[in-house]
N, C-alpha and C positions, 0 to 999 in steps of 0.2 A: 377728373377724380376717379380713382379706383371706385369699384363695388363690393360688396361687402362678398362673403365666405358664403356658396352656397352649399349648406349642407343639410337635406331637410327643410330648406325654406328659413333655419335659424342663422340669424348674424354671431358671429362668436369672435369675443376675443380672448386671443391665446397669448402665451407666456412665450418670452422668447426662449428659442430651446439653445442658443448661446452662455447670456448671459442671466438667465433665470431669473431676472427681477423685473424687467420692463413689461410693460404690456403692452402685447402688439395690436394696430386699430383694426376693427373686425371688418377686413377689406382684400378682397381678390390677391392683392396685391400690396404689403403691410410691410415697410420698412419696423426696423428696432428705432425706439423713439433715442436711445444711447449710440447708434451706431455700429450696431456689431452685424446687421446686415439686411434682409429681405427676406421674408415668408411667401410663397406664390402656390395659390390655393389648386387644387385638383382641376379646379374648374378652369381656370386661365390659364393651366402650365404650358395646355397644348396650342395656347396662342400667343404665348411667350419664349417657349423652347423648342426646339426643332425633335421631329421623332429621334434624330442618331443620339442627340444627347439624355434626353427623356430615359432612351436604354439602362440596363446595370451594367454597368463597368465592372470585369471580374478584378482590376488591379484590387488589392490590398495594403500598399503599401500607400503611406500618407498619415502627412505628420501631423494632422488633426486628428482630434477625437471628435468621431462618429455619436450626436444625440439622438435620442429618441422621439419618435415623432410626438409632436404637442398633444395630438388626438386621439392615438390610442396609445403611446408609451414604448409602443415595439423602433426597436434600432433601426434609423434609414439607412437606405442602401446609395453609395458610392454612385453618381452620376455624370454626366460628360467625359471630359479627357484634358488632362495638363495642360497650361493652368488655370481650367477652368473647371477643374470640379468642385461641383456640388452634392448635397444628398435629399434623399428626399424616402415619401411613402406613395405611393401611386394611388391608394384611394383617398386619401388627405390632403399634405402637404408637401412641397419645398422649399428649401431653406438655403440659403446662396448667400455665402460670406462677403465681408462688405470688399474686399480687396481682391473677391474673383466675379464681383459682376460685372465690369468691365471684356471678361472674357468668354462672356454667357450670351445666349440672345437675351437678357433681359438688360442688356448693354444697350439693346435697340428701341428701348422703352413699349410701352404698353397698346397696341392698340387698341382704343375704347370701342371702335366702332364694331369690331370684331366681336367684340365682348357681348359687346350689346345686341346684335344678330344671333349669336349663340344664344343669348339668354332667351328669347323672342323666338326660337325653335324649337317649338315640343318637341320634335323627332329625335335631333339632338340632343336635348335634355334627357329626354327618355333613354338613348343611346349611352349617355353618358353614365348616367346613373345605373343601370343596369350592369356597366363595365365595373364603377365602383362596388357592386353588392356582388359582382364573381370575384374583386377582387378580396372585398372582404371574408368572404367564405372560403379563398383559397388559405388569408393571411389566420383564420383562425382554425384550420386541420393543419396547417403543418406545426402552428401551436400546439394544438393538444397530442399530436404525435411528437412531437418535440419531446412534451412533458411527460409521454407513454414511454417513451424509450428511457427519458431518466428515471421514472418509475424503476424500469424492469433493471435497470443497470444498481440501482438502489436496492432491489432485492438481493439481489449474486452477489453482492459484492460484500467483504468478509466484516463481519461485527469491527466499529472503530477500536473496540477492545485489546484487538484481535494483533496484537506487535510481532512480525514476521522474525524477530530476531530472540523470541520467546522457542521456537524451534528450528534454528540452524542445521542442527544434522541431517534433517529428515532429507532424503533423497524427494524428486519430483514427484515419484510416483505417491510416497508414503504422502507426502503435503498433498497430493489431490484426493487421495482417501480421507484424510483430516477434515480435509473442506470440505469434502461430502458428507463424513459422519454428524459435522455439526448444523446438516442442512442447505450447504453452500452448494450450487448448483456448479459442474466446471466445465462453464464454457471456455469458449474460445480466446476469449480475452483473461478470463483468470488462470487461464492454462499457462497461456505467454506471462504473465506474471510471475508466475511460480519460480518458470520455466529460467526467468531473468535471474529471479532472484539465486535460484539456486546456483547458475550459472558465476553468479558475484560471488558467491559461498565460496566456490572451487576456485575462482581467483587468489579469493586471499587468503585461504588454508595455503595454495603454493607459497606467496607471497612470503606469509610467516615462515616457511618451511626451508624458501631459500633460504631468508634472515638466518636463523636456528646455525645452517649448514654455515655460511659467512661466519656468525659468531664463535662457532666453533670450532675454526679452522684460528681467528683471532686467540684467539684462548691456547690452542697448540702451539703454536706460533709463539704466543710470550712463553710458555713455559718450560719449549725448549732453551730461549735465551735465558731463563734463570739456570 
């Protein structure tokens, strides 16, 4: 029989991050009582999955949608390799679909004895949990930096009000004096913005302009014939 979640010393049981209604049993190793797959806690992963897969996989493409981890809510990250990926949080949990653990170690089932030697080593424990508490202070500055930069992007960027086709004419230059007179800082990105936009401006002035010339070459054209 699995072991319960050690986190803190508290047994927890968690929601499965699949199918959002079951509860899963507060155990190292906690299948979905529905089926949709397996939870394998921080503590067992490194005795159930080899370090190569443990890794973040940079692929991105993959026709599942990615949840959030059960325990703090932040998106896990893409784990193993075809077709055996999983995802997971490295100070929490992973989470391993029920049709790719066949291609997991946890295809190879659990060793309890292992578990239980770990559990039975201060040292290790100690080790362990010290990994989760850098992991968690890495996972909550790149948070608040996350939410610093949408800040300052949420400053510069032009009141919702603010409808770019309310002034068409303006050349580039006049639209960055605009955005600055009303406080709008111009960076680099609102610069490129402008930059596009105006840029679409002078497309479809041509645009219309050939039209116009076409139209009126149509028009000469029939009135010769009359």
């Amino acid at each position: 029989m699995s072991t319960p979640f050690r986190e803190s010393g508290i047994v927890q049981e968690l929601t499965c991050p699949r199918c959002k209604k079951k509860t899963l049993p507060g155990l190292d190793v906690a299948p979905c009582p529905a089926g949709c797959g397996t939870l394998v806690s921080a503590f067992a992963a490194t005795e159930v999955f080899s370090a190569k897969e443990l890794r973040v996989d940079a692929a991105t493409r993959w026709w599942r949608r990615r949840e959030p981890c059960p325990m703090c809510s932040d998106a896990m990250t893409l784990r193993g390799s075809d077709p055996g990926y999983f995802q997971g949080c490295d100070g929490h949990v992973f989470w391993v679909d029920a049709d790719t653990i066949a291609h997991t170690g946890l295809a190879n089932g659990v060793d309890e004895g292992k578990l239980q030697r770990k559990r039975e080593s201060s040292a290790v424990l100690e080790q362990e949990q010290q990994a989760r508490v850098a992991h968690e202070t890495q996972r909550m500055n790149a948070k608040r930096e996350k939410e610093e930069r949408e800040a300052r992007l949420q400053r510069v960027s032009p009141p919702a009000a603010m409808d770019p086709s309310e002034f068409p004419t303006l050349s580039t230059g006049e639209s960055l004096a605009l955005a600055a007179s009303i406080g709008v800082v111009a960076t680099p990105i609102l610069r490129s913005q402008f930059d596009a936009m105006h840029r679409r401006q002078r497309e479809l002035e041509q645009r219309v302009a050939a039209l116009e010339s076409a139209l009126a070459a149509i028009r000469a054209t029939l009135a010769a014939r009359d």
